[in-house]
N, C-alpha and C positions, 0 to 999 in steps of 0.2 A: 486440448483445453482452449478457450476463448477468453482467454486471459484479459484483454483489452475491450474485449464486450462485453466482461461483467461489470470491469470499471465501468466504462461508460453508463452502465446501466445504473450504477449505486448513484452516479450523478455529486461523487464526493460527499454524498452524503453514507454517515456508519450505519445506520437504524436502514434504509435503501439495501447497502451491502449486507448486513445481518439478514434481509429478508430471502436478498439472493440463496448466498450461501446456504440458507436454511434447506432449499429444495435440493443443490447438490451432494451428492454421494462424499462418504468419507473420502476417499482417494482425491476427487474435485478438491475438496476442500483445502487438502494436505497440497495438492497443483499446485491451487491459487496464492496460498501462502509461500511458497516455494518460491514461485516467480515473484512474488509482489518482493517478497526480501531480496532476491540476485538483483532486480532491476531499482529496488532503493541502494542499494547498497553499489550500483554503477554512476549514481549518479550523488553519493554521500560524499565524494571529493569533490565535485563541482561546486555546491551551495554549500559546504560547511564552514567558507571561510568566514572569521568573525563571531561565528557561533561554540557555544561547548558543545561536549560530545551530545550527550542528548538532543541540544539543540539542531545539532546539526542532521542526529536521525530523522528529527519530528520536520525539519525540512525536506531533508530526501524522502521520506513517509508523503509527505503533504506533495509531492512535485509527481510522484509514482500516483497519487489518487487522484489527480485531476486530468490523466490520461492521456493517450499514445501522443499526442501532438505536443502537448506540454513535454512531457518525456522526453521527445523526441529533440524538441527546440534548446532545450538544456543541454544535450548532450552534443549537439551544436555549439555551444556555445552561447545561445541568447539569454536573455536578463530570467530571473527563477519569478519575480512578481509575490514572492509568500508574505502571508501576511503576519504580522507580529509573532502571534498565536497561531502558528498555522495546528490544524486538525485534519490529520490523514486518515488511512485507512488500514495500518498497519496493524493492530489489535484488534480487531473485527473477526478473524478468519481462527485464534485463538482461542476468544470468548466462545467461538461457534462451535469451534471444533468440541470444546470441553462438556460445553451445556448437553451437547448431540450426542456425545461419543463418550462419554464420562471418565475420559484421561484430557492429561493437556499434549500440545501437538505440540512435538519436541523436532523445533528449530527453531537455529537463531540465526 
């Protein structure tokens, strides 16, 4: 799976990634959500400090959809940059999966 070139490709944008996902296969889809959760959730202790729980997903969500370099610098250690409200891409692959496949995609 190209897990890090479809982010790049949705460009942090949902409606971008929704368009993606759209053309991959259920399995893809079930992938992509898989990884985007292990690698938010690698990096849900680094940026949660300060935040509530929520909060701190929709930051780790938001650090996982700006991609490998962001991701990567986090996990380094360097500064996260999210913004107030940040807006991931964690719920995209979800919505797609249910619209496509008419069950919801069970993980969390």
């Amino acid at each position: 799976m190209r897990f890090w070139g479809i982010v790049a490709e949705s460009r942090g944008d949902p409606e971008r990634l929704r368009t993606v996902l759209a053309g991959l296969s259920r399995a893809e889809v079930y992938a992509f959500q898989d990884v985007f959760l292990e690698f938010s959730a690698e990096v849900r202790d680094l940026v949660g400090s300060g935040h509530t729980e929520d909060g701190a997903d929709d930051v780790a969500d938001w650090v996982v959809s700006q991609g490998a370099a962001a991701y990567a610098a986090v996990l380094a250690g360097g500064p996260v940059g999210a913004p107030l409200d940040p807006v991931g891409l964690g719920h995209v692959a979800y919505e797609v999966y249910f619209e496509r496949f008419g069950v919801a995609l069970d993980l969390m």
